[in-house]
N, C-alpha and C positions, 0 to 999 in steps of 0.2 A: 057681541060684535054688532057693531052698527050697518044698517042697509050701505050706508055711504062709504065704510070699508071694505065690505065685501058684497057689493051688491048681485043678485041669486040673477044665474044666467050668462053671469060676465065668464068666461073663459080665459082661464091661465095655468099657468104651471105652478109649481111650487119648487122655491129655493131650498131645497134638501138638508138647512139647519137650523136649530133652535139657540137662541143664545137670550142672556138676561133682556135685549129689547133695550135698553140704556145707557148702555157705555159708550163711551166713541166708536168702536168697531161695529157696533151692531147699529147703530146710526146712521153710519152709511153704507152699511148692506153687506157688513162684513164678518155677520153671525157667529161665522166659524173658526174666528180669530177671538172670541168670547174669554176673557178672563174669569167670568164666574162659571163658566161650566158651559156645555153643549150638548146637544140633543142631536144624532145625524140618522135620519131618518132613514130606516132599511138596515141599521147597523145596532144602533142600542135605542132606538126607539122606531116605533111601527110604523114602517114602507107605504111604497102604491103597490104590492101582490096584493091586493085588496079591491072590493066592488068600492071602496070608501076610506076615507083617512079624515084624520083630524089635527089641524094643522094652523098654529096663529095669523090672524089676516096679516099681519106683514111678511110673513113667508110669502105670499102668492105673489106672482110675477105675469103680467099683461102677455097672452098670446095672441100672435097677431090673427085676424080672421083668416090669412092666406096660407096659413100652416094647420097641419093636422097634428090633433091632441099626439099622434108617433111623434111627428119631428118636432113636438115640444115635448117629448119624453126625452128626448137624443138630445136637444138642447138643456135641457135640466141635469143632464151627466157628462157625459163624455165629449159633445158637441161644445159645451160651454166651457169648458176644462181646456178643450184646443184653442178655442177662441181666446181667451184668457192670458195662454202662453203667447200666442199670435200677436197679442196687441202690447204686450211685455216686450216681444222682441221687434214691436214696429215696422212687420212685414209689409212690406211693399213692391210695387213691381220693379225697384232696382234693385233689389236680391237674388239670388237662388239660395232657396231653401233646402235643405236636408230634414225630413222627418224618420227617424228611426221607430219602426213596429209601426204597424199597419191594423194595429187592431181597430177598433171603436174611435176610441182618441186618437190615434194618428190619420185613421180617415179620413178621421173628422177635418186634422188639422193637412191632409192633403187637401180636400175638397175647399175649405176656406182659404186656405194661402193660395193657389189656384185663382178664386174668386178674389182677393187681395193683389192678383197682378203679379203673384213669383212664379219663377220657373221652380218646379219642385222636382225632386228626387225623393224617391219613398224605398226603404230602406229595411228588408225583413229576411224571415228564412222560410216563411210558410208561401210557394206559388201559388195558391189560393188569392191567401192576401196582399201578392205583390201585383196578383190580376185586376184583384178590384181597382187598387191605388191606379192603372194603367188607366181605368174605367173612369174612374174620378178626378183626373186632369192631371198624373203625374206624367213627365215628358218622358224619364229614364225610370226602372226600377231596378234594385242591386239587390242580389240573394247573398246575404252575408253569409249562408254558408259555401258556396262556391268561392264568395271573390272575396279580396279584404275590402270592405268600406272606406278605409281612407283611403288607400292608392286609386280605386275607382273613384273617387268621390275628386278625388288630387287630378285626378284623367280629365276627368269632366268639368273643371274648371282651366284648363292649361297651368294646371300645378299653384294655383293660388287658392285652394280652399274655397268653401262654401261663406258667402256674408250670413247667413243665418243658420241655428241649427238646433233641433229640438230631440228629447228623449221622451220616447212614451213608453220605454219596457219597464223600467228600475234593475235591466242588468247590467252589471258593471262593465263588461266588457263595451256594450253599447254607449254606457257615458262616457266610458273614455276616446269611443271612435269619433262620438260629437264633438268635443272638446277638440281633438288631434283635426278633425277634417274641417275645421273652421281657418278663415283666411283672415289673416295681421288686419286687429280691429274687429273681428267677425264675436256675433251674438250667439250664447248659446243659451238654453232653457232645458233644467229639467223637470219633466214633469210625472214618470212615473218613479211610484211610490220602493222603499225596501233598500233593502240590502248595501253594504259599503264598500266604497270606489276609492281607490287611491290614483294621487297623480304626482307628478314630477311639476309643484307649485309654479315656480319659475322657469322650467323649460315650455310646458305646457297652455301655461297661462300667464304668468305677468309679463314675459320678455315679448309676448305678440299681441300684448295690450285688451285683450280678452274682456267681455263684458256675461259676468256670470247670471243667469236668473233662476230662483228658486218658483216653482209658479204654483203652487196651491188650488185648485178649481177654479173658482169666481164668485162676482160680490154679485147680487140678488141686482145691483146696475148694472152690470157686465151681463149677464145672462137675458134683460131684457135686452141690452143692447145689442148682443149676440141675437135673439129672436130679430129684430129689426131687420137688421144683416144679411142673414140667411130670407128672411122674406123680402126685403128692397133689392137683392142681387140674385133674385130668381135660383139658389146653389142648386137645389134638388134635393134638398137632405133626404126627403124616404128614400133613395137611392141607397142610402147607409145600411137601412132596415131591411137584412137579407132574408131573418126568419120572424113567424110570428108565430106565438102560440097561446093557447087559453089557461088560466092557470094550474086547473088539473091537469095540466101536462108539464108541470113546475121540472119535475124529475128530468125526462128528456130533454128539456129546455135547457138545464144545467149541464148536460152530459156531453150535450153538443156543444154550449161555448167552451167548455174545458178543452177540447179536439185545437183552439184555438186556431181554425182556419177559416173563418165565420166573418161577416158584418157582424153588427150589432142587432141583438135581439129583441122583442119584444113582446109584452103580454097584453092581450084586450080581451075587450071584457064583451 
């Protein structure tokens, strides 16, 4: 690796995949869409739990000097993942958004839609997590275990649905309350990962013109662009970063985001 690829001192993040480096996807920063095979670091190849990584200079990604190595941790996962979905469904302040689950990634993506000018609604069962979302610019929060989400969600629009709407659990019930609570025309995104949803194709979604997205993380552009973002509109991201811990405390550190009533966690060194 040459000084002028990675020159020693320069400060950034790293885009958390490895792909051949030559196809058109990996071309324009989009690794993880690699036809010859992938490398996803922290999952079948070696993470940041480490004082050290090793990692090709075109993974690394420019952080801005007005962010700290955390909130380019939060943007290398979770942050950039909402961000991603965010600009998929071309949130703007003529929206109200609904984000469902309020963990990491839907924080994230209250805090950034917020900063993008929507009215948001955050959308969980954990009051913890429907605290923070309050904390980080959401107007209303709905405990879907008390109320249903779409007739609140139907309330809080005078019965025309949400223009935008995102999934960050991967439970089905949840993707199909996004789908249902979106208004004729309205965008929906999902973005967490698992398990299989059915819907009623045409009552659900073709006959109210419905604009489906599947949204995958983000391209190694998208994630600087996302640093940009969060640093030119002042968000707050360490705001996200509710716990931190040293790696030998790896154990607890797990124990507790499993509890899933948490911000986003993180390790330093």
């Amino acid at each position: 690796v040459s000084e002028a690829d990675a020159p020693t001192g320069q400060r950034v993040m790293v885009h958390h995949y490895k792909g051949c480096g030559r196809c058109k996807h990996c071309k324009v920063g989009w690794a993880q869409l690699c036809r010859q095979g992938i490398v996803v670091y922290g999952m079948t190849g070696h993470g940041g739990h480490a004082a050290y990584m090793t990692v090709p200079a075109y993974t690394l990604v420019p952080l801005p000097d007005s962010l700290s190595f955390e909130e380019g941790a939060a943007i290398s996962c979770g942050t950039g993942t909402a961000y991603g979905a965010l600009k998929r469904l071309d949130v703007s302040g003529r929206d109200t958004l609904a984000v469902f689950g309020q963990g990491p990634v839907g924080l994230s993506a209250t805090l950034l839609g917020r900063a993008m000018g929507a009215r948001v609604i955050a959308i969980d069962v954990a009051p913890e997590r429907l605290a923070l979302a309050r904390e980080f610019g959401a107007e209303t929060v709905v405990n879907a275990k008390e109320t249903d989400p779409v007739a609140a969600l139907r309330e809080l629009t005078h019965g025309e649905g949400v223009e935008t709407a995102m999934d960050c659990t991967g439970n089905p019930d949840a993707r199909v309350a996004a789908v249902r609570s979106a208004a004729t025309w309205g965008r929906v995104a999902f973005v967490g990962e698992g398990n299989t949803t059915t819907f009623d194709i045409s009552q659900d979604m073709i006959r109210r013109q419905l604009t489906i997205h599947a949204s995958w993380t983000f391209s190694s552009v998208g994630q600087a662009e996302c640093a940009r973002f969060v640093a030119d509109r002042k968000v707050g991201l360490g705001r996200l970063l509710t716990h931190r811990f040293h790696l030998e405390q790896a154990e607890e550190a797990y124990r507790l985001f499993d509890t899933q009533t948490t911000g986003k966690g993180v390790f330093i060194l």
